[in-house]
N, C-alpha and C positions, 0 to 999 in steps of 0.2 A: 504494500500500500504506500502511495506519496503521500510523503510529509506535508501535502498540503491536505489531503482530505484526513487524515486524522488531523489535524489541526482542526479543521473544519469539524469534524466528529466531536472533540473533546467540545468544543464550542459549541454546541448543539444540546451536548447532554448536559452543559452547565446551566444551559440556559433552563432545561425541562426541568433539573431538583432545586431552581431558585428557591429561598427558604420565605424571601420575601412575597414571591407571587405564589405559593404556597401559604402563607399567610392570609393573604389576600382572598387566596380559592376558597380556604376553609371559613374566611369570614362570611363569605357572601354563601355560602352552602349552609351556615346556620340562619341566614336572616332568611332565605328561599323555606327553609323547613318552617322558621316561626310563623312566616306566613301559606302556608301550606301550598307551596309552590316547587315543581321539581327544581332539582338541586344542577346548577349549570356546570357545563362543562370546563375544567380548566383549561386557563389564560397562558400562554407561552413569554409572556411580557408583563412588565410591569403595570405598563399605560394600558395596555387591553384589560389586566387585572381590576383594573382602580375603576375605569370603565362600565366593570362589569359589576362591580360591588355598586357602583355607587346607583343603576338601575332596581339594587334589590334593599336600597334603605327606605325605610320607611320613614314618610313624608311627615 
């Protein structure tokens, strides 16, 4: 394999175990259940994440 697609690799899977947008997912997976809403799919990004939380706060 080229050093550049495992560069590209390693990059990829950092981005998928972000702990931040993992934070994120799991917030908005609790406020979808309080309001009895299914639970959205996780965000590969920050800005997708926050995104998508902030469609599930209650107003």
């Amino acid at each position: 394999m080229s050093r550049n697609l495992e560069t590209r690799i390693e990059r990829l899977e950092a981005i998928a175990h972000d702990p931040l947008t993992g934070f994120f997912h799991e917030l908005t997976v609790r406020f979808a259940a309080s309001q009895n809403l299914p639970a959205p799919e996780k965000q590969h990004d920050v800005n997708n994440a926050l995104k998508q939380l902030s469609d599930y706060l209650p107003n």
